[in-house]
Short mmCIF file of the C-alpha atoms (twelve columns), coordinates in Angstrom:
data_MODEL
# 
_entry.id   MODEL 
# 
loop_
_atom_site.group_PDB 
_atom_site.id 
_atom_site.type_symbol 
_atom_site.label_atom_id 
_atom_site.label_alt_id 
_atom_site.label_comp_id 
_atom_site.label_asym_id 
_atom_site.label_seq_id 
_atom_site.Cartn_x 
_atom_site.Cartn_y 
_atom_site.Cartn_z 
_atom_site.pdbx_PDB_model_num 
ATOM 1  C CA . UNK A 1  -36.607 14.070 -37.063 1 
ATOM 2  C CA . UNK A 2  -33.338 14.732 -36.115 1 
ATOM 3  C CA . UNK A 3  -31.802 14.254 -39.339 1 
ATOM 4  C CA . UNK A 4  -34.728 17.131 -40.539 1 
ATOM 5  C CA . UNK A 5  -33.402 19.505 -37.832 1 
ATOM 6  C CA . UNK A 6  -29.794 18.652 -38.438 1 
ATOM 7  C CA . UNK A 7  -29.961 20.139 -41.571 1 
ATOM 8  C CA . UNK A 8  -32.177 22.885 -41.275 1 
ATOM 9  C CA . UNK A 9  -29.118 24.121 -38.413 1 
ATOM 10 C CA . UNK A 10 -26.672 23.589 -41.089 1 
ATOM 11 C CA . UNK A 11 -28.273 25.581 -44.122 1 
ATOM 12 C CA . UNK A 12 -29.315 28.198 -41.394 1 
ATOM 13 C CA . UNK A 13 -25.515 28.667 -40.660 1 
ATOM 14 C CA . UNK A 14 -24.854 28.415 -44.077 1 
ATOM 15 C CA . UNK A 15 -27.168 31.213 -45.075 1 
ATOM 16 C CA . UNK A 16 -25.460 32.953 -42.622 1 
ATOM 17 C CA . UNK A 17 -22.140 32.841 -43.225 1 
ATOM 18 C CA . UNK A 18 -22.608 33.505 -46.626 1 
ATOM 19 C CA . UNK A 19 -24.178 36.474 -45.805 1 
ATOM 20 C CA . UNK A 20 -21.807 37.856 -43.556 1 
ATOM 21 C CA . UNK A 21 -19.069 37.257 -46.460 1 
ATOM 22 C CA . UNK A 22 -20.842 39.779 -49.078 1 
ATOM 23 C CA . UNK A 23 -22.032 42.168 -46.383 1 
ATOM 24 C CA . UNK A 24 -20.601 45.681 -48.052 1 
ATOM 25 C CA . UNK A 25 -16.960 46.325 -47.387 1 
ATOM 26 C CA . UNK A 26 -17.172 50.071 -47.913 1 
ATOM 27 C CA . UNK A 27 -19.412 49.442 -44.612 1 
ATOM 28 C CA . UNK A 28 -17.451 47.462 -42.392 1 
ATOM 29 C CA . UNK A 29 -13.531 48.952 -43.493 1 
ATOM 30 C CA . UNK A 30 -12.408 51.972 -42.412 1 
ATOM 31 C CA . UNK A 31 -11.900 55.061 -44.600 1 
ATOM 32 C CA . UNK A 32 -8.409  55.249 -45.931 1 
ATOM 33 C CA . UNK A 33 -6.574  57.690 -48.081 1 
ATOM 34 C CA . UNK A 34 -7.608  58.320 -51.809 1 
ATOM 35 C CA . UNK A 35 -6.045  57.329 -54.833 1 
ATOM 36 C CA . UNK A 36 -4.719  60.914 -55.163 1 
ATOM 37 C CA . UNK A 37 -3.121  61.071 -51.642 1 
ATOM 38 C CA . UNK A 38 -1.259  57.814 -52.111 1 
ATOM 39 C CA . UNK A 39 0.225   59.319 -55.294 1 
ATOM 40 C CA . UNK A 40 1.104   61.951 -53.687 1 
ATOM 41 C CA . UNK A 41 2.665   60.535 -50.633 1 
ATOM 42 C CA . UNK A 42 4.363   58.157 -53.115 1 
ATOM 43 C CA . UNK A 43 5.717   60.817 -55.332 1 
ATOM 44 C CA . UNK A 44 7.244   62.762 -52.235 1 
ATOM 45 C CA . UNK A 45 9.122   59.736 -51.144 1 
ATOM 46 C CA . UNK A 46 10.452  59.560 -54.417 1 
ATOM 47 C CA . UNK A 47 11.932  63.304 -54.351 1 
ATOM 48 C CA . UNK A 48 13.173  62.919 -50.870 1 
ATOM 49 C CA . UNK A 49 15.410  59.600 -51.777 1 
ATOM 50 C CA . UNK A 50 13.031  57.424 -49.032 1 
ATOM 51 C CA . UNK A 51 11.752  54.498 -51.646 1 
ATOM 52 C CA . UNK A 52 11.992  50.853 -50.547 1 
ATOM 53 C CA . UNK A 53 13.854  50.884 -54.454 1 
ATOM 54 C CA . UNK A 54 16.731  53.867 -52.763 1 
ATOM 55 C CA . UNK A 55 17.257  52.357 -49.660 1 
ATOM 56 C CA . UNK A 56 17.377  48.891 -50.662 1 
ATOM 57 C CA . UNK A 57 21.423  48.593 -50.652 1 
ATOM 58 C CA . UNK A 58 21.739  50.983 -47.288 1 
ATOM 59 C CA . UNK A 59 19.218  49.830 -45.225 1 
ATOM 60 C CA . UNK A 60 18.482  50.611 -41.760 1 
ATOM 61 C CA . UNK A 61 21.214  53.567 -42.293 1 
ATOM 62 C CA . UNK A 62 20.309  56.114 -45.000 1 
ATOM 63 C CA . UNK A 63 21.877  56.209 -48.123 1 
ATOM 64 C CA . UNK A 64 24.625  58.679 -47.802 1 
ATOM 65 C CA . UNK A 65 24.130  60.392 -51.119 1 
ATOM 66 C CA . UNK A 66 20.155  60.945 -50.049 1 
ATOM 67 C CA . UNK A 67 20.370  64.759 -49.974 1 
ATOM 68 C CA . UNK A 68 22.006  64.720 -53.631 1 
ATOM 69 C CA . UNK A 69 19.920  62.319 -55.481 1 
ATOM 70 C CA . UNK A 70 17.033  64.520 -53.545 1 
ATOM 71 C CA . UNK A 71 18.071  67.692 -55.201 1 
ATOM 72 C CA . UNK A 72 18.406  66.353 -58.083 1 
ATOM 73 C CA . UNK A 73 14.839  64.929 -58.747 1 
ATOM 74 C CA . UNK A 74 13.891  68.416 -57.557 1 
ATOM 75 C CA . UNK A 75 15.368  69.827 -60.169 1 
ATOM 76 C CA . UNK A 76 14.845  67.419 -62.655 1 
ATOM 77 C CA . UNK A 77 10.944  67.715 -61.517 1 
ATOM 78 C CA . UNK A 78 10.964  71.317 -62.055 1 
ATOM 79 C CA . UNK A 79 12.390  70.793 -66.000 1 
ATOM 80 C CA . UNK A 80 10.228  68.066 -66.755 1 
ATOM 81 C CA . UNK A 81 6.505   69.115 -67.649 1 
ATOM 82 C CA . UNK A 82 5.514   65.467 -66.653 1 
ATOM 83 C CA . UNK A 83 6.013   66.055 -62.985 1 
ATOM 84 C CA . UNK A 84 3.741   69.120 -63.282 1 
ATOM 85 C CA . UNK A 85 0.910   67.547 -61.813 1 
ATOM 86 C CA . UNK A 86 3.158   67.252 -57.927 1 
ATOM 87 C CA . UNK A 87 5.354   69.943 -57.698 1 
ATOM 88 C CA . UNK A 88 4.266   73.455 -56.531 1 
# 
């Protein structure tokens, strides 16, 4: 008898658990950002000089040359009609 109730208690909290794992995450996360506002937030960074890739060598100090390599994706985003989708 109490091997019967044993495991009836332990494929109860199996049945459980299990269900708890693939209960919907859409459900239980909160909302983030899109796809599109990552991209975007991504692509600013990447004008303004303020990538994890530009400040690697400078870092916690900003690069000194931040303003001109800023400009100069600016302008080099304004030439080149595959930036076209950020810049405005």
């Amino acid at each position: 008898m109490k091997r019967q109730l044993a495991t009836l208690l332990l494929a109860s909290t199996v049945t459980l658990l299990a269900g708890a794992a693939h209960a919907d995450p859409a459900q239980t996360a909160p909302q983030g950002l899109t796809r599109e506002q990552v991209r975007a937030d991504l692509y600013k960074s990447f004008l303004n000089g303020t990538t994890a890739a530009d400040e690697k060598t400078s870092y916690p100090s900003p690069a000194s040359d931040r303003a001109e390599l800023s400009a100069q994706r600016i302008k080099e985003a304004h030439v080149n009609s595959a930036y076209a989708n950020f810049v405005q």
